[in-house]
C-alpha positions as CSV (number, residue, x, y, z in Angstrom):
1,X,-41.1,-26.4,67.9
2,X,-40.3,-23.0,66.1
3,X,-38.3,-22.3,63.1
4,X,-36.0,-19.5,63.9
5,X,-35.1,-17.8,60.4
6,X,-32.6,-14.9,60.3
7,X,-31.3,-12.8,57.2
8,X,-28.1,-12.0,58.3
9,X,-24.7,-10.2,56.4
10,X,-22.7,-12.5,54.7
11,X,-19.4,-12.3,55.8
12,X,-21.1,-13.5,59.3
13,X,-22.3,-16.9,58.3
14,X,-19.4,-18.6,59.8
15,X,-19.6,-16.9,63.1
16,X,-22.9,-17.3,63.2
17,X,-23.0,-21.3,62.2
18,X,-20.0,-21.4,65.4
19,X,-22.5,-20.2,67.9
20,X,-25.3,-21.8,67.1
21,X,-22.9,-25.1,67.3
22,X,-22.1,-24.0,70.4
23,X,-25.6,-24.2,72.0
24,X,-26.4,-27.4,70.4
25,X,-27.8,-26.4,67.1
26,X,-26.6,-28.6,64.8
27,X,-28.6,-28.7,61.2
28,X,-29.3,-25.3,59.3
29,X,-30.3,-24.4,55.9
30,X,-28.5,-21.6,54.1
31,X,-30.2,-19.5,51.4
32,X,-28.7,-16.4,49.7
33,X,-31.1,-14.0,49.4
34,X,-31.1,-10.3,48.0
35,X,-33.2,-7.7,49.8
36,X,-33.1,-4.3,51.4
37,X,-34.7,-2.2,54.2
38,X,-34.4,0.5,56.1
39,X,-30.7,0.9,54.3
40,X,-32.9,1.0,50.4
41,X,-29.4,-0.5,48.9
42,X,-26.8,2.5,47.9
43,X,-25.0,3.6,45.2
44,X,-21.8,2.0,43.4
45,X,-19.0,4.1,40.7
46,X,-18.3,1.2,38.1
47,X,-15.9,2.7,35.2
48,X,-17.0,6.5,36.1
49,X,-20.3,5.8,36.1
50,X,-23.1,5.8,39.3
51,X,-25.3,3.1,39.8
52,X,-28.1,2.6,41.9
53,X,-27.4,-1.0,43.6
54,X,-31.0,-1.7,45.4
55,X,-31.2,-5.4,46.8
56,X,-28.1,-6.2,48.4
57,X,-27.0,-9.4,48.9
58,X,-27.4,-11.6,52.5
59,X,-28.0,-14.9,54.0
60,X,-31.0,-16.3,55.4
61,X,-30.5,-19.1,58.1
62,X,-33.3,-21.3,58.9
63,X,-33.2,-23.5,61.7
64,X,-35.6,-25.7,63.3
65,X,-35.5,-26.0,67.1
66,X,-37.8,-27.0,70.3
67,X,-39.7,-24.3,71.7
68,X,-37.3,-24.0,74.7
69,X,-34.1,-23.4,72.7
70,X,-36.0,-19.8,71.1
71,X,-34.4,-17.5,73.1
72,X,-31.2,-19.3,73.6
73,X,-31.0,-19.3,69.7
74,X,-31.7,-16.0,68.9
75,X,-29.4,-14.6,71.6
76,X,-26.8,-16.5,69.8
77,X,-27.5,-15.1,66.3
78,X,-27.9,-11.8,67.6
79,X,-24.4,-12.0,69.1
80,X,-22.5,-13.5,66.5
81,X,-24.4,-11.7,63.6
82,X,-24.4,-8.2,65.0
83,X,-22.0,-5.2,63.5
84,X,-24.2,-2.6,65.0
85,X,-23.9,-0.8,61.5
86,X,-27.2,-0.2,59.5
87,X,-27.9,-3.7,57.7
88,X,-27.1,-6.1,60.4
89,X,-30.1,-7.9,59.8
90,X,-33.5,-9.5,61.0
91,X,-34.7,-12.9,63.2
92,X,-38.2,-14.2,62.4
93,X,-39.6,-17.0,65.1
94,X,-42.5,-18.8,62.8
95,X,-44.2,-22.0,64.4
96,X,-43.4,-25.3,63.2
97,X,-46.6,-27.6,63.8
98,X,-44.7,-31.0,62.2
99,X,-41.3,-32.4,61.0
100,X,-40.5,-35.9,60.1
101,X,-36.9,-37.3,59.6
102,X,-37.2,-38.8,56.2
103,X,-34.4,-41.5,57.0
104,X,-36.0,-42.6,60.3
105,X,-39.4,-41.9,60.1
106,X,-38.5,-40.1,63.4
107,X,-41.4,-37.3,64.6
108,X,-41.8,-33.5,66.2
109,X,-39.0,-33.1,68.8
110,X,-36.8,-36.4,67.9
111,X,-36.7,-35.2,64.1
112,X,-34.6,-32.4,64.9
């Protein structure tokens, strides 16, 4: 099992959420998050005056899914999430050793 975690724009969420319901991925957590990279944030006139915006807002997606969904998964991000402008975003794969359904006591695989 992996948790496939993605910071993505957020005017792409919806998209995003569509695929991944697409291929079978049904449960997701949402965050919004404020961060920057390569793009170091940018700069913003309010009333005349400059000012130096440097986290910029985004969404991070977490999902948990078997190992054999990975590359489906990230294909489907990638696709849906992609602007091919500066800022489009990042997918982390992190392993996921355990997960237990609270409701069910279900384990591992059946939990997701």
């Amino acid at each position: 099992m992996k948790i496939v975690m993605a910071i993505i724009k957020p005017f792409k969420l919806e998209e995003v959420r569509d695929a991944l319901t697409a291929i079978g991925v049904h449960g997701l957590t949402v965050t919004e998050v404020k961060g920057y990279g390569r793009q170091k944030g940018h700069t913003e006139i309010y009333r005349g005056a400059e000012y130096a915006v440097s986290f910029l807002p985004k969404i991070k997606i977490e999902v948990a899914v078997a190992s054999d969904q990975v590359d489906k998964t990230i294909d489907a991000i990638t696709s849906a999430a992609k602007t091919g402008q500066i800022g489009d975003g990042k997918i982390f794969v992190i392993n996921l050793d355990h997960a237990v359904r609270i409701r069910t006591g279900e384990a591992d695989a059946a939990a997701l």
